[in-house]
PAZAPA-4460 file (N, C-alpha, C; in steps of 0.05 Angstrom, whole numbers, plus 32768, in hexadecimal, padded with zeros to 4 digits):
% residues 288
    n_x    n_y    n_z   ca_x   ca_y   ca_z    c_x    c_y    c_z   seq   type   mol
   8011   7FE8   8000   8000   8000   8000   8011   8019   8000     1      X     A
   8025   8017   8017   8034   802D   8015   804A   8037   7FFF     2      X     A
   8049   8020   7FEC   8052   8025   7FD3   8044   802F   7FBB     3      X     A
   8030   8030   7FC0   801D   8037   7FAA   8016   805D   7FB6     4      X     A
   801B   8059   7FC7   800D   807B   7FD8   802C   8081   7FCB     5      X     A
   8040   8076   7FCE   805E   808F   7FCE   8058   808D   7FAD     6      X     A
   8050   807C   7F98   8052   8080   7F84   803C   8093   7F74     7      X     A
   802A   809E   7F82   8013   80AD   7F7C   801D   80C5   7F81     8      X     A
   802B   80D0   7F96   8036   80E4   7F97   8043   80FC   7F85     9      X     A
   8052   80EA   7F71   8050   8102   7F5B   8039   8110   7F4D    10      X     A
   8022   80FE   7F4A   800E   810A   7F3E   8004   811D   7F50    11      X     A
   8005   8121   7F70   7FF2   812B   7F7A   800A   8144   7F88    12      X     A
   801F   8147   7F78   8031   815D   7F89   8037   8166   7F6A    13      X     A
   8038   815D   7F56   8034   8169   7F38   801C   817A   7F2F    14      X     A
   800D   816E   7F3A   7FE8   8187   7F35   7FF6   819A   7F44    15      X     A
   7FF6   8196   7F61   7FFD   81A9   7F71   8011   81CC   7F60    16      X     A
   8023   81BD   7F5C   8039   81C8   7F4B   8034   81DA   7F37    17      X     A
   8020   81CA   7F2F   8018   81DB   7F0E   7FFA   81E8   7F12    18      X     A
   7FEF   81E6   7F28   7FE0   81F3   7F2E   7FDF   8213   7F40    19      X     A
   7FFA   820F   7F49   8004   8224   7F52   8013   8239   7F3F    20      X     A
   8024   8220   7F2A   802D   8231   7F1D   801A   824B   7F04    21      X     A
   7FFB   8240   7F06   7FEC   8249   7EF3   7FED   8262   7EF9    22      X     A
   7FE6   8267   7F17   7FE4   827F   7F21   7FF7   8297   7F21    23      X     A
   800B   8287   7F1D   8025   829A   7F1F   8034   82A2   7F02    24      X     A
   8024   8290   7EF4   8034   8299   7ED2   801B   8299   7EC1    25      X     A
   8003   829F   7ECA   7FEE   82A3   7EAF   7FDB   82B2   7EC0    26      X     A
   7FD4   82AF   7EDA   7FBB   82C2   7EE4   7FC3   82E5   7EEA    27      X     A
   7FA8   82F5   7EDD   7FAB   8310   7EE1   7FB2   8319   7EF3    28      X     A
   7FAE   8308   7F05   7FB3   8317   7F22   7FD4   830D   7F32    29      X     A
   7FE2   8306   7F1D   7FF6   8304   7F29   8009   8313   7F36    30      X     A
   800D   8328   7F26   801A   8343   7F32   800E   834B   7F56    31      X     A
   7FF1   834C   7F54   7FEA   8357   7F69   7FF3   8343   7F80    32      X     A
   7FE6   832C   7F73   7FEF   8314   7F92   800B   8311   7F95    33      X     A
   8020   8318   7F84   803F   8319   7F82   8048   832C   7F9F    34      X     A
   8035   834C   7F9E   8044   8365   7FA7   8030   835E   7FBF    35      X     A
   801D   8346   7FC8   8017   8342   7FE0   8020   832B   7FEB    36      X     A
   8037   8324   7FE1   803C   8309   7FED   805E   8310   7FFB    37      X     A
   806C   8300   800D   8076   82FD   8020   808F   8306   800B    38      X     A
   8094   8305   7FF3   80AA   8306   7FE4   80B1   8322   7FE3    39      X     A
   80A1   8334   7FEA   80A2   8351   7FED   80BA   835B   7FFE    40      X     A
   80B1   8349   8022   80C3   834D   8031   80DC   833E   802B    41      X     A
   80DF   8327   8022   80F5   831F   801C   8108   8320   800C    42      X     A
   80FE   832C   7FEB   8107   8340   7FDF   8109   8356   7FD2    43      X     A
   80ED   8363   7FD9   80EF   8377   7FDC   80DA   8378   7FC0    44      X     A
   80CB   8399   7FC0   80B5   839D   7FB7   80BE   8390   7F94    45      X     A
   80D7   8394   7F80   80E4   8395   7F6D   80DF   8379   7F5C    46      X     A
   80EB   836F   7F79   80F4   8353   7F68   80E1   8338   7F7D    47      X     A
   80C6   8352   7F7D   80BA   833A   7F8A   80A5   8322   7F71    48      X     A
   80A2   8336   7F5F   8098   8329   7F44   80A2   8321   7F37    49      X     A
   80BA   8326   7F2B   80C9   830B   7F1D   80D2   82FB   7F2D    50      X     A
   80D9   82F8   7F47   80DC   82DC   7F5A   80C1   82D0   7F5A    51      X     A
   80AA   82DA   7F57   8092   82C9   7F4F   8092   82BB   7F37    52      X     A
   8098   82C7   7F21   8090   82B9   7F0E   80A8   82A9   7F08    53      X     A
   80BD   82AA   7F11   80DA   8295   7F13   80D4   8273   7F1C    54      X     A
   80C2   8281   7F3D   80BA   826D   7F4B   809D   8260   7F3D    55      X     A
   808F   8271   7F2E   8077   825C   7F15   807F   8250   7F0B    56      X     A
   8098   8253   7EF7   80AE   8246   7EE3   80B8   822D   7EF2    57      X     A
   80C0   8230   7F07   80C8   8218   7F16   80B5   8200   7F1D    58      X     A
   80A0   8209   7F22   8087   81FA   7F32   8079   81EF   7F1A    59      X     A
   807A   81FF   7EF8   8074   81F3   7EE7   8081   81DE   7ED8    60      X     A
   80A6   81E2   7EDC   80B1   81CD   7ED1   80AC   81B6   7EE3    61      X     A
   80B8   81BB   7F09   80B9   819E   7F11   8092   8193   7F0D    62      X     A
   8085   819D   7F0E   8066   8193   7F08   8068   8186   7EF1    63      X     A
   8066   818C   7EDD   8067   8184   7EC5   8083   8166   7EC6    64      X     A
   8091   8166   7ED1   80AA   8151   7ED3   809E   813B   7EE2    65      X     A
   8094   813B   7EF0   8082   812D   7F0F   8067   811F   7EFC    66      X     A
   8059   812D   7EEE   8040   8123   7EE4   8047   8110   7ECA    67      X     A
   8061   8119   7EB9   8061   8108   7EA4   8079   80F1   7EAB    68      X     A
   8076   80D7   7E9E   8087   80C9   7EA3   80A7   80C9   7E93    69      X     A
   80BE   80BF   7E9D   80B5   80A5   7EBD   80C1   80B9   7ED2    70      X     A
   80B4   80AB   7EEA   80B9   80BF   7EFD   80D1   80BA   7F08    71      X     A
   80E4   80C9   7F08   80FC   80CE   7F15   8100   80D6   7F2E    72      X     A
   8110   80C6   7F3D   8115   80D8   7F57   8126   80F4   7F5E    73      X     A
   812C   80FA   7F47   8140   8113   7F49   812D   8125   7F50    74      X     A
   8113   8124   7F3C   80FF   8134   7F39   80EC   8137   7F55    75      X     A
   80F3   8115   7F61   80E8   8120   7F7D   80EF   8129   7F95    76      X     A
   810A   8123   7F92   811B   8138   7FA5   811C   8150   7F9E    77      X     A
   811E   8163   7F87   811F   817D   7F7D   8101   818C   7F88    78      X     A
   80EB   8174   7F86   80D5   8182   7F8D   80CE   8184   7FB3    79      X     A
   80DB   8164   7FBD   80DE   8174   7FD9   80F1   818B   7FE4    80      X     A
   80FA   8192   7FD5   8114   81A8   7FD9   8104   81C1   7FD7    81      X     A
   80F3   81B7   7FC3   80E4   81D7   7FBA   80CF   81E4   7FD6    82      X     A
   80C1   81C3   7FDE   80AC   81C8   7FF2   80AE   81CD   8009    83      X     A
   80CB   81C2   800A   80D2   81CE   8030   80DF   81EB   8021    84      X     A
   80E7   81EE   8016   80F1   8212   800F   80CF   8224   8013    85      X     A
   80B8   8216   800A   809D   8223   8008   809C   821F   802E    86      X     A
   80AB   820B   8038   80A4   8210   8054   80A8   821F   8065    87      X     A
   80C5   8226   8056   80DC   823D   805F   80D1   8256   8064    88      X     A
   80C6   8259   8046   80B6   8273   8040   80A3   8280   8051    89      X     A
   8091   826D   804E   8072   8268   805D   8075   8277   8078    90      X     A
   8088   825E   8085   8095   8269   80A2   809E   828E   80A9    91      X     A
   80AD   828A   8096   80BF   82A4   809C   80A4   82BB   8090    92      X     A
   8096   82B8   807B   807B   82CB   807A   806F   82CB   8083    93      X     A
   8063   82BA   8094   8055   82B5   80B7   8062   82CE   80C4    94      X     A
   8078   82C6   80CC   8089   82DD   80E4   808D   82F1   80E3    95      X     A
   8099   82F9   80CB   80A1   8313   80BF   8086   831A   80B8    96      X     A
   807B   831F   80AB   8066   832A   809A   8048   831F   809C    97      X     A
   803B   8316   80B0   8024   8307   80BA   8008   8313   80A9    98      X     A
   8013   8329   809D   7FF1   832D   808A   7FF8   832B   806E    99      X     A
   800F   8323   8063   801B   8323   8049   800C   8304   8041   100      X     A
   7FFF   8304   802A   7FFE   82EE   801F   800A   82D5   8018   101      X     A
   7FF7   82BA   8011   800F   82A3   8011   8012   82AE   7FF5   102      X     A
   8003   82AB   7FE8   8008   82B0   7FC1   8010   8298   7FBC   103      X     A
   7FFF   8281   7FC1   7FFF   8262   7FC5   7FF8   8255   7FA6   104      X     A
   7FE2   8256   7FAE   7FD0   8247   7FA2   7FB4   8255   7F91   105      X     A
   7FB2   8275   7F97   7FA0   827D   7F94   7FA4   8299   7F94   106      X     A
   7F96   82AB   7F86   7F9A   82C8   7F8A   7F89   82D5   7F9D   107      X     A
   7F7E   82C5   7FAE   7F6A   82CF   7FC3   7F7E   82E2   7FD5   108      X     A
   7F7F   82F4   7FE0   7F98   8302   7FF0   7F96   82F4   800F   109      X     A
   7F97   82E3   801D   7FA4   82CA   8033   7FB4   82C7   804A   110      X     A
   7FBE   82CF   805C   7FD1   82D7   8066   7FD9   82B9   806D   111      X     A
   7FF2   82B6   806D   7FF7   8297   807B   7FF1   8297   8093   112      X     A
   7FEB   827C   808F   7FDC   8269   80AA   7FE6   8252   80B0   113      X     A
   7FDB   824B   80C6   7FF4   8229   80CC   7FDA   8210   80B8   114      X     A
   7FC3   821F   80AB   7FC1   8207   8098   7FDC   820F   807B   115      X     A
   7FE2   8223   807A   7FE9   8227   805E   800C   8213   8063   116      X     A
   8014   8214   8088   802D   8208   808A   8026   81EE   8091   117      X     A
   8016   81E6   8097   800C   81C3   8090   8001   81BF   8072   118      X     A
   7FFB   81D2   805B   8001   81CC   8046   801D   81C2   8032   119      X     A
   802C   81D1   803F   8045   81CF   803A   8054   81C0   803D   120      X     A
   8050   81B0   8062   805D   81A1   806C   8055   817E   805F   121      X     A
   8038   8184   805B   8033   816C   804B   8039   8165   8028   122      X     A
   8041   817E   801F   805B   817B   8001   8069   8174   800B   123      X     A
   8077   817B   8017   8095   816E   8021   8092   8153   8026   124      X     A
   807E   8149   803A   8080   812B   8031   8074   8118   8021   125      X     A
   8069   8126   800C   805E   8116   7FF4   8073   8117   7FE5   126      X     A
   8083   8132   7FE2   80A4   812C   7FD1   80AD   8115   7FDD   127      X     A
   80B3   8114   7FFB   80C6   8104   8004   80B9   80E2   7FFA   128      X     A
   80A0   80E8   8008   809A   80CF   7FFE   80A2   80C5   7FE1   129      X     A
   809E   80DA   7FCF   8099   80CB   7FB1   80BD   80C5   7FA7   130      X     A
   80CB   80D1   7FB4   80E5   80C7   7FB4   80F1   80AE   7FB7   131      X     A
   80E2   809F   7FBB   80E6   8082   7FD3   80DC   8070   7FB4   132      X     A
   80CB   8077   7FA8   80C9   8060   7F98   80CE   806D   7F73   133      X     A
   80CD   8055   7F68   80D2   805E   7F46   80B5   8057   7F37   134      X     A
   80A4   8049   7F3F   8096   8049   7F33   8088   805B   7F29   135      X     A
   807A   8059   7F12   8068   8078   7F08   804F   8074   7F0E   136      X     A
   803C   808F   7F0C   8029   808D   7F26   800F   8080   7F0C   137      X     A
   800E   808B   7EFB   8003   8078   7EE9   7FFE   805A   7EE8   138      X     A
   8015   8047   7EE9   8019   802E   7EEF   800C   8026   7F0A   139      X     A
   800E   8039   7F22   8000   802A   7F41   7FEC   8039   7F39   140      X     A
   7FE1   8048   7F2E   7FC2   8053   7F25   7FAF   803F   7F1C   141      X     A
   7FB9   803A   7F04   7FB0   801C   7EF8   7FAF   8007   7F02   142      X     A
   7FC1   8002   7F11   7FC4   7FE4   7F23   7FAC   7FEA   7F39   143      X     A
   7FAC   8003   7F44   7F9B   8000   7F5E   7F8D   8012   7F56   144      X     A
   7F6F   8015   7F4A   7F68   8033   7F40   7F58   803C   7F55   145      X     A
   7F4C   802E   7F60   7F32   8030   7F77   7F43   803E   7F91   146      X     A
   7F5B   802B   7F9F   7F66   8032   7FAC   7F70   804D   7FAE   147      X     A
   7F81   804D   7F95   7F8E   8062   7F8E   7F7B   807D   7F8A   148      X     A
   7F69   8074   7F83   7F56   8092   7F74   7F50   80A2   7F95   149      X     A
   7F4A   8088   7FAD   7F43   809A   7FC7   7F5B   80AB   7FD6   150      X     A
   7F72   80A1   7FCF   7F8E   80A8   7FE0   7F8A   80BE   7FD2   151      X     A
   7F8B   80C6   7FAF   7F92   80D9   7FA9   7F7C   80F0   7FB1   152      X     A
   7F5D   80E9   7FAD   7F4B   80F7   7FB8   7F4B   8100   7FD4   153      X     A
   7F5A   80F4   7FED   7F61   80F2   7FFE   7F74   810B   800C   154      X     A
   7F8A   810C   7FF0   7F9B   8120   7FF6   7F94   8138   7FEE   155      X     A
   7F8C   8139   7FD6   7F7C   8150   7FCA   7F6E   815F   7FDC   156      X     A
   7F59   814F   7FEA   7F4D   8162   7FF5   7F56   816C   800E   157      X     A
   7F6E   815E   801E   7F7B   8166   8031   7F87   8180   802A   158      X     A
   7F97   8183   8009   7FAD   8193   8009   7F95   81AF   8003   159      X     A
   7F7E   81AE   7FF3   7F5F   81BB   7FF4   7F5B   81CA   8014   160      X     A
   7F5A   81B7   8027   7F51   81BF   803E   7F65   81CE   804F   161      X     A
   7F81   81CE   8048   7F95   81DC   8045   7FA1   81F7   8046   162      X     A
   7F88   81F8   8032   7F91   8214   8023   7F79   8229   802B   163      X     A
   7F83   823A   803D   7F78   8249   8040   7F62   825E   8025   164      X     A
   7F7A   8266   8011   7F70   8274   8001   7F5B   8269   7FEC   165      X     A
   7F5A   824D   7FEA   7F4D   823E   7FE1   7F26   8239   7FED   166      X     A
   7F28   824A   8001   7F11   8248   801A   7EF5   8254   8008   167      X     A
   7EF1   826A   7FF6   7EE1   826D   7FEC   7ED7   825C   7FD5   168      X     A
   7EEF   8254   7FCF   7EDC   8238   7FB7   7ED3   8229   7FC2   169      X     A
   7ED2   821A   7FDC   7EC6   8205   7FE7   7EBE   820D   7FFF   170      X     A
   7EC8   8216   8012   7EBE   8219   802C   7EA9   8226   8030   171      X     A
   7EA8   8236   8022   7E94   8251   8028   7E76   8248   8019   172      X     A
   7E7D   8243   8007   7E5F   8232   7FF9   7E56   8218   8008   173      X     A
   7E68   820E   8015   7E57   81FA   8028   7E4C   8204   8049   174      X     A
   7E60   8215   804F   7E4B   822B   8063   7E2F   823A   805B   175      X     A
   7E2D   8240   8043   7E16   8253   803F   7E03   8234   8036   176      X     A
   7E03   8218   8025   7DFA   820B   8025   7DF1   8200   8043   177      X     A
   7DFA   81FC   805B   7DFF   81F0   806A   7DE8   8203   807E   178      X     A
   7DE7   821E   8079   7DD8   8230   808E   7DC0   8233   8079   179      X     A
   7DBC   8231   805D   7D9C   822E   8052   7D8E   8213   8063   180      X     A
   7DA2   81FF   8060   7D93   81E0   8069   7D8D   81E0   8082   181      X     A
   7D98   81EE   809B   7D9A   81EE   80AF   7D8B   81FF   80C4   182      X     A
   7D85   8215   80B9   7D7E   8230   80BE   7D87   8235   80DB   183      X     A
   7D9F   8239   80DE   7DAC   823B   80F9   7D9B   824F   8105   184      X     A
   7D8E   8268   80FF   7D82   8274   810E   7D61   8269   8109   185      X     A
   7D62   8258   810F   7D41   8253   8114   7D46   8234   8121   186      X     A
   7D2F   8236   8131   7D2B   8217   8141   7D1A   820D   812D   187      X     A
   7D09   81EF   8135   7D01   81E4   812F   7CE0   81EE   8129   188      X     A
   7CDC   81FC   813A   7CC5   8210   812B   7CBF   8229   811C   189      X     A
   7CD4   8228   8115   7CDB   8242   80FE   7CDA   825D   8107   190      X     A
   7CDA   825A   811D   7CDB   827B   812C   7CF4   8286   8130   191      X     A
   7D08   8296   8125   7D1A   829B   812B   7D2A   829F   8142   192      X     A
   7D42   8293   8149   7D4F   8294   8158   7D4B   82B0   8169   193      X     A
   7D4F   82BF   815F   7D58   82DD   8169   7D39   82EC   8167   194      X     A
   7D27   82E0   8160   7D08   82F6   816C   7D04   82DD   818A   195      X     A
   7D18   82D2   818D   7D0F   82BD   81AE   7D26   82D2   81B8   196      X     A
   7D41   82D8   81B0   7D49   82E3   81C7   7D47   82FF   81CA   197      X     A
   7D33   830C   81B8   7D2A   832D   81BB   7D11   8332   81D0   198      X     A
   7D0A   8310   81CD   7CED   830C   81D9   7CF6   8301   81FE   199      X     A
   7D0B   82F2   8200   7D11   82E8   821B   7D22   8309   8227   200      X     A
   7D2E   8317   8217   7D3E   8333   8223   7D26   8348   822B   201      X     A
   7D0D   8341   821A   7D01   835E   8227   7CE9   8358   823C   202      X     A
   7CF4   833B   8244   7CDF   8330   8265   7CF2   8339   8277   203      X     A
   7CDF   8335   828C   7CE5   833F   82AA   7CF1   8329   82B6   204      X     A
   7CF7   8308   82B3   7CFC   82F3   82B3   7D20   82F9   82A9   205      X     A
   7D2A   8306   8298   7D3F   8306   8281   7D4A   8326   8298   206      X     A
   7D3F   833D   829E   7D48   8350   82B2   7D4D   8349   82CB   207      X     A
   7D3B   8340   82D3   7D4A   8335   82EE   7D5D   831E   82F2   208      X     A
   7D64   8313   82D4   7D7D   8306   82DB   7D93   830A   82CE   209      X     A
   7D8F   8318   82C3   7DA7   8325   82B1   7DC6   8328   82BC   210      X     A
   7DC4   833B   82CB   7DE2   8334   82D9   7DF4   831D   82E6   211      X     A
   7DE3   830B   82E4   7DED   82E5   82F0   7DFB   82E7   82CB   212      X     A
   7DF1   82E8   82B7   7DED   82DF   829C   7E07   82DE   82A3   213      X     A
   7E1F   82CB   828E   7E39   82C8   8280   7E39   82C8   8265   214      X     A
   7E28   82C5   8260   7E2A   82BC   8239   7E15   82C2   822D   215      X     A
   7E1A   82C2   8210   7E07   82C1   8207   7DF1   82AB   81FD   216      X     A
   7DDC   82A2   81EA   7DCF   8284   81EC   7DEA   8272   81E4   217      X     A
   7DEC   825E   81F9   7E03   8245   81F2   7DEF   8227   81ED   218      X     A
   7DD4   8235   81EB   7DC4   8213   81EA   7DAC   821B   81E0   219      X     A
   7D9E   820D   81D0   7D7A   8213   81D7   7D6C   8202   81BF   220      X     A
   7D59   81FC   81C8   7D42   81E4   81C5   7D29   81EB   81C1   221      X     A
   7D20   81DC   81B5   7D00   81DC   81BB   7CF7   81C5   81BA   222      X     A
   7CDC   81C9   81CF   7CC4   81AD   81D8   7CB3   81BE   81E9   223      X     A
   7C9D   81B0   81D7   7C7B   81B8   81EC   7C73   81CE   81E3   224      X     A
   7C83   81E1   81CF   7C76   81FB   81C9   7C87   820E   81D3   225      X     A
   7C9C   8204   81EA   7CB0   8218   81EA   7CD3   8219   81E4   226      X     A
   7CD4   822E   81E4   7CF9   822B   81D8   7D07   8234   81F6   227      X     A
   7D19   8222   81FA   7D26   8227   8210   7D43   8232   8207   228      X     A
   7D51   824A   8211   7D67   824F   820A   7D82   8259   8226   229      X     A
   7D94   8243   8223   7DA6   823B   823A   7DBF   8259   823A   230      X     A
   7DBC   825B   824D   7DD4   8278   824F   7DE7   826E   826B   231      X     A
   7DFF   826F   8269   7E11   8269   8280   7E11   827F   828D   232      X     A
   7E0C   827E   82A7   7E06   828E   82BA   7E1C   828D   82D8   233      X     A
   7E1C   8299   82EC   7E24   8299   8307   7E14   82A3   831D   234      X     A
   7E06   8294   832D   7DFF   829B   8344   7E07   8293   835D   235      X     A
   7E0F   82AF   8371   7E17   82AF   8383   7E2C   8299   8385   236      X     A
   7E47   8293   8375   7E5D   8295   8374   7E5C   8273   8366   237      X     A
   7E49   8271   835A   7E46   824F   8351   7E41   8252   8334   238      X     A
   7E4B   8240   8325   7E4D   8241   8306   7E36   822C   82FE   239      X     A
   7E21   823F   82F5   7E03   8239   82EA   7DFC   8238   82CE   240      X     A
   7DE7   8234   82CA   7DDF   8235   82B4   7DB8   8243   82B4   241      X     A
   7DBA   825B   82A6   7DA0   8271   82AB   7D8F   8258   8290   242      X     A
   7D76   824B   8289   7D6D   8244   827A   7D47   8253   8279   243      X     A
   7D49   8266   825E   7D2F   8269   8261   7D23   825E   824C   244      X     A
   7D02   825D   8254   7CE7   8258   824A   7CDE   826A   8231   245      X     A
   7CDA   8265   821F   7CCD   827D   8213   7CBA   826B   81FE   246      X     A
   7C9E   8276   81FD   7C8D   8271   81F1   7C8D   8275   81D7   247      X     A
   7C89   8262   81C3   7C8F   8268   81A7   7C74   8275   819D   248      X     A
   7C5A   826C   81A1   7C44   8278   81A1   7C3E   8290   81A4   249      X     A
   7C47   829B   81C1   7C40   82B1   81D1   7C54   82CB   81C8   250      X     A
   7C58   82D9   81BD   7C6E   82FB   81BE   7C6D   82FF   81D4   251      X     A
   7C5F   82FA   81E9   7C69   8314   81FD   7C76   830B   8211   252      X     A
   7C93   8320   8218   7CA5   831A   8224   7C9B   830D   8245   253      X     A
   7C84   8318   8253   7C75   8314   826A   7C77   82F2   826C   254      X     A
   7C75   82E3   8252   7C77   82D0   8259   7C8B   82BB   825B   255      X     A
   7CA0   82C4   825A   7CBF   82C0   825E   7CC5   82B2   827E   256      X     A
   7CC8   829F   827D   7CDB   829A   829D   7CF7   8290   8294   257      X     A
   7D07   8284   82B3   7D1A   8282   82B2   7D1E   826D   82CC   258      X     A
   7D36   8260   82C7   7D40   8253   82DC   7D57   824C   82DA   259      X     A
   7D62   824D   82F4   7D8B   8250   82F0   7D8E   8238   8303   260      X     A
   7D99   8229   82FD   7DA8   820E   830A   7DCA   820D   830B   261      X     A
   7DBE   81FB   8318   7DE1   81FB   8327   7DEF   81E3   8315   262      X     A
   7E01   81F0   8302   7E0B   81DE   82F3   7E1B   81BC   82FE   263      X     A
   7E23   81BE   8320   7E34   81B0   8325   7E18   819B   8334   264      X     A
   7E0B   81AA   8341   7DF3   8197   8351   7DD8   818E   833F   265      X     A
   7DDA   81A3   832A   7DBA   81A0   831D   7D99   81AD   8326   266      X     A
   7DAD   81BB   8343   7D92   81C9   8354   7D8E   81DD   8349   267      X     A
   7D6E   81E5   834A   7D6B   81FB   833B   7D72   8219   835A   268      X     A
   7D75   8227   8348   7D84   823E   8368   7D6F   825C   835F   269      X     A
   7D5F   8258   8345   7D4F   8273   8343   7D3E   8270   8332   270      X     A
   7D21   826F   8335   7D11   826C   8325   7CF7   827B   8321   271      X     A
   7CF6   828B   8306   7CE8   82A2   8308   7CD2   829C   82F3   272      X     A
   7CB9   829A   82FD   7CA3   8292   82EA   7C95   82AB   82D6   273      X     A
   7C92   82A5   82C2   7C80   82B0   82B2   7C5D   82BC   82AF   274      X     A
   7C5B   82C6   82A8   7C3B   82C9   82AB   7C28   82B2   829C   275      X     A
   7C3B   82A1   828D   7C2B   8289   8289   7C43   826D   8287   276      X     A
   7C34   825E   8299   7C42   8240   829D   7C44   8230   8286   277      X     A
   7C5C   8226   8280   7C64   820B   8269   7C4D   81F7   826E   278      X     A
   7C42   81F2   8253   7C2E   81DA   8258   7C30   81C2   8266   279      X     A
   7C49   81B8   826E   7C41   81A4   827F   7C4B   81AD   82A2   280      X     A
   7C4D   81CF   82AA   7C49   81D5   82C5   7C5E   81D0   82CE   281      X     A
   7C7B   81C8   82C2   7C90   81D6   82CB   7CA0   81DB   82BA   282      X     A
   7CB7   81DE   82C0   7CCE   81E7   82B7   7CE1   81D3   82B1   283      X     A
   7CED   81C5   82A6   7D05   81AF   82A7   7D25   81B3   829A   284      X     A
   7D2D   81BE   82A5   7D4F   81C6   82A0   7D62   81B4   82A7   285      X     A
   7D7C   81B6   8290   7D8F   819D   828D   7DA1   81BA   8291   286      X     A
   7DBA   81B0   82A6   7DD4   81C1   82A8   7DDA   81BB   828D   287      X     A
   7DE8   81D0   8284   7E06   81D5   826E   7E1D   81C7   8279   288      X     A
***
């Protein structure tokens, strides 16, 4: 197995390669992401753009060397040479220059991050790895395609999840998918989150306990018709939990209670009723 992963490696540190290098020798925006990237401070505003497009030229030959056969190990030592130098970089544009761009993978402007130096650190050992064997990645492709197709899918999306600057092609569209399906601000009865906590703030239940409060909602539920919403609280020197009632039915704040328990015992220590009682006549609170 572990011969077939070191021999896949060229293909999946060759995309890499030439996918970086696109950016740096054919996209419009190269100049700009050039005079925001770390190469500024290191060499200065001049020769920070032709050290970019030097370093495309490079990333395009060893890419291009890596993807076509046969694969050579020269080619994969030259390319881990390249990746711990991208580590070098990374690092030292971390320290020095913390809002300067990676100018990676993407013309998004990025500042390095310790995903962009666990990007890096994992080139370095897919070079190292792919050094170790001669076979071409074609040949353990074909021999193992199933296998092989998940390692490589595998890495992809690691070196994907990686990349910071890469976050709006994927990340961001699965957050905005993820909060249509979900409707983080609404419970289970479609009443929005936030007309329950405009509605529990302007009871007399929510004023008189306000100063115990610690947080803001860290919990909340619904059953029976009402939404309960959990707030970490302190009373009289004990670490509680404030949980109120609020009627999904009813608007008016009057009908708001509350009750604060004792996170360590489960006793309730303050309990302030509403002008109308939960249908089944009490109250039932779980500590945080």
């Amino acid at each position: 197995m572990i011969d077939m992963i070191a021999a896949l490696q060229p293909l999946l540190v060759g995309a890499v390669l030439l996918w970086s290098a696109r950016l740096k020798l054919f996209s419009r925006h190269a100049t700009a992401t050039a005079h925001r990237s770390g190469l500024v401070v290191l060499l200065g505003e001049r020769r920070a753009l032709p050290a970019y497009r030097v370093l495309g030229a490079v990333e395009l030959t060893l890419g291009a060397a890596l993807l076509l056969p046969p694969t050579l190990r020269m080619e994969a030592v030259a390319v881990t040479t390249l990746a711990a130098g991208f580590l070098a970089y990374l690092g030292y544009t971390r320290r020095v220059a913390p809002t300067a761009s990676c100018g990676c993978l993407s013309a998004q402007p990025t500042p390095v991050s310790g995903r962009s130096l666990l990007r890096a650190g994992l080139l370095v050992a897919a070079g190292a790895l792919a050094a170790t064997t001669t076979t071409g990645w074609f040949a353990a492709l074909a021999d193992r395609p199933v296998a092989g197709g998940l390692v490589l899918l595998a890495e992809a999306a690691a070196v994907v999840g990686l990349s910071p600057e890469l976050d709006a092609t994927w990340l961001l569209p699965l957050r905005r998918l993820r909060a249509r399906l979900t409707h983080p601000l609404r419970g289970g009865s479609g009443v929005p989150l936030l007309a329950t906590v405009q509605q529990l703030q302007l009871s007399d239940a929510y004023r008189r306990v306000a100063a115990l409060l610690r947080s803001d909602v860290r919990e909340h539920w619904d059953a029976d018709g009402w939404r309960f919403a959990a707030y970490a609280a302190r009373y009289q020197g004990r670490t509680a939990t404030a949980v109120f009632a609020v009627p999904l039915a009813d608007p008016e704040p009057e009908a708001v209670r509350v009750a604060v328990v004792d996170d360590t015992t489960g006793q309730t220590l303050l309990s302030l009723a509403g002008t109308t009682p939960p249908t089944d006549g009490r109250l039932t609170v779980v500590p945080a």
